[in-house]
Each structure stands twice: as C-alpha cells, then as structure tokens.
DOVEX-607495 format. One record per residue: residue in one letter; y, z, x of N, C-alpha, C in turn; residue number from 1. Coordinates in steps of 0.02 Angstrom, whole numbers, plus 50000, padded with zeros to 5 digits. Layout:
PT  resn    n.Y    n.Z    n.X   ca.Y   ca.Z   ca.X    c.Y    c.Z    c.X  resi
PT     A      Y      Z      X      Y      Z      X      Y      Z      X   NUM
...
END
This chain:
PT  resn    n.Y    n.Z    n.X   ca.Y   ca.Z   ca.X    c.Y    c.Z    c.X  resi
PT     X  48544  52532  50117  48525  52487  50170  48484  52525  50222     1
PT     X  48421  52491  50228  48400  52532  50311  48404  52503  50342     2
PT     X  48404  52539  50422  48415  52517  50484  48373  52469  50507     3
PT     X  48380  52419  50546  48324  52381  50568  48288  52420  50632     4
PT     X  48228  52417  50627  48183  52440  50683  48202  52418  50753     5
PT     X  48196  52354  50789  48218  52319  50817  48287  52343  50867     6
PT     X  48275  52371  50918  48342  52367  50944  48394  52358  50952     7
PT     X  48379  52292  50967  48455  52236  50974  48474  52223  50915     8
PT     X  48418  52228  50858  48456  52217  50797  48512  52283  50786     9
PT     X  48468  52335  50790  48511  52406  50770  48551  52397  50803    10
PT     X  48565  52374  50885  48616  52400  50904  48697  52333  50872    11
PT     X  48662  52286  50861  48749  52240  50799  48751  52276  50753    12
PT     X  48707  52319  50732  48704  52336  50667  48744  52417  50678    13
PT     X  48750  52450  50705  48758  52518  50713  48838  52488  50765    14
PT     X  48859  52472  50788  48908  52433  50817  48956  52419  50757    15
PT     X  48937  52378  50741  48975  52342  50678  49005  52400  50624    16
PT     X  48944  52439  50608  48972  52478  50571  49024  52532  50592    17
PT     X  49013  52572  50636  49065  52612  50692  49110  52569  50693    18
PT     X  49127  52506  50707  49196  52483  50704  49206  52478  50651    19
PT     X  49198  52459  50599  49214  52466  50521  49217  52519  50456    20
PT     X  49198  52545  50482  49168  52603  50429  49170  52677  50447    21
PT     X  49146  52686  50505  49146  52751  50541  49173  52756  50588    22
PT     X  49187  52842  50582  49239  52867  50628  49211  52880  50696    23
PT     X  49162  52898  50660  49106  52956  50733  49008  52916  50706    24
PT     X  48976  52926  50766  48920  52926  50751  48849  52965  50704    25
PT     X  48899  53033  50704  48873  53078  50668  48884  53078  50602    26
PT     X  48948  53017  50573  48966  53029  50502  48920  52962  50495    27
PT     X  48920  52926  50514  48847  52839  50534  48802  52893  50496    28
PT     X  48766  52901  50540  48692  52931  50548  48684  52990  50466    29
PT     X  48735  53030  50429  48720  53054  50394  48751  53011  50323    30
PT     X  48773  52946  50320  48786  52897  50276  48734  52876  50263    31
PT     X  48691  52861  50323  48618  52821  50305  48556  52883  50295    32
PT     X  48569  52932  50317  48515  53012  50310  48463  52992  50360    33
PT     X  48492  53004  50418  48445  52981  50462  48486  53034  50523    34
PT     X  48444  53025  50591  48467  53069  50646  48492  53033  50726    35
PT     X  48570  53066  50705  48609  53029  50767  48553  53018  50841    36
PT     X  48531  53056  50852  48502  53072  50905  48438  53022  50902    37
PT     X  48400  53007  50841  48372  52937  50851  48380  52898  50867    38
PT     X  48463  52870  50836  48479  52803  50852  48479  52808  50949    39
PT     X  48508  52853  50953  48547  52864  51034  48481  52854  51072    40
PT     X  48420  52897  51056  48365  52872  51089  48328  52802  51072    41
PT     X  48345  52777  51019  48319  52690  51014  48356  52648  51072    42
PT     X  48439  52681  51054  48476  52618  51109  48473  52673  51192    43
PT     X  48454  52685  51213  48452  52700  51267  48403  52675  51304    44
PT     X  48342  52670  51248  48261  52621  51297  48293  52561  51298    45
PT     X  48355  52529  51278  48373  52464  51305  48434  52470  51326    46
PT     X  48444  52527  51362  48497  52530  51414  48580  52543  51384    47
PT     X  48567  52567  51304  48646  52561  51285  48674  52641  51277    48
PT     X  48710  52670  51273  48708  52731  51267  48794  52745  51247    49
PT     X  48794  52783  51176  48862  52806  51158  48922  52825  51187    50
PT     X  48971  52788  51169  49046  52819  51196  49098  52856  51161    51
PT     X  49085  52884  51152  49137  52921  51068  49197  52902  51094    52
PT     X  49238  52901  51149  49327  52881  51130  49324  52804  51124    53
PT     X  49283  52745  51137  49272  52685  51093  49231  52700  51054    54
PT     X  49194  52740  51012  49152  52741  50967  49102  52693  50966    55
PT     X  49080  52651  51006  49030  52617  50989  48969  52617  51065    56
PT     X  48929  52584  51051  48872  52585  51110  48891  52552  51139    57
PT     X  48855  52557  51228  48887  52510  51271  48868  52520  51325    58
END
C-alpha cells in the first residue's frame, strides 16, 4: 500500500494505522520503507505533530 500524498488523507491514514498496527512511528514508517521524519514533516505543514505516549498525531 502507499501512502496518500495528500495530508489530511495521510494523516487518517497514518493515525489509523498507529492505533492498529503499530507500536511506534518508526516501526509505521519502516513497514511501508519510507522515512519517519517525512511523514512528521508532511503533518506538521498542517499543524499536526507526533506524540509517542498516545502514539498518534495531534
């Protein structure tokens, strides 16, 4: 599966999965072979930014 480009999409999409699937963002990001630190800079130009003890963006 790839990520959707789209922000708001990534961010249900990267959400969803962290609650379901993943523990941490870093085990996300190397499931799909891609770089944590992308996603973190996609959702941050729309204001969301990681919480690791809820694991998800916010």
């Amino acid at each position: 599966m790839n990520l959707p480009k789209d922000p708001v999409m990534l961010l249900s999409v990267i959400n969803t999965q962290l609650r379901d699937h993943y523990p941490t963002l870093t085990e996300l990001a190397a499931a799909y072979m891609t770089d944590a630190d992308a996603i973190t800079e996609t959702l941050a130009a729309i204001n969301y930014h990681y919480d690791e003890g809820q694991n998800q963006f916010i």
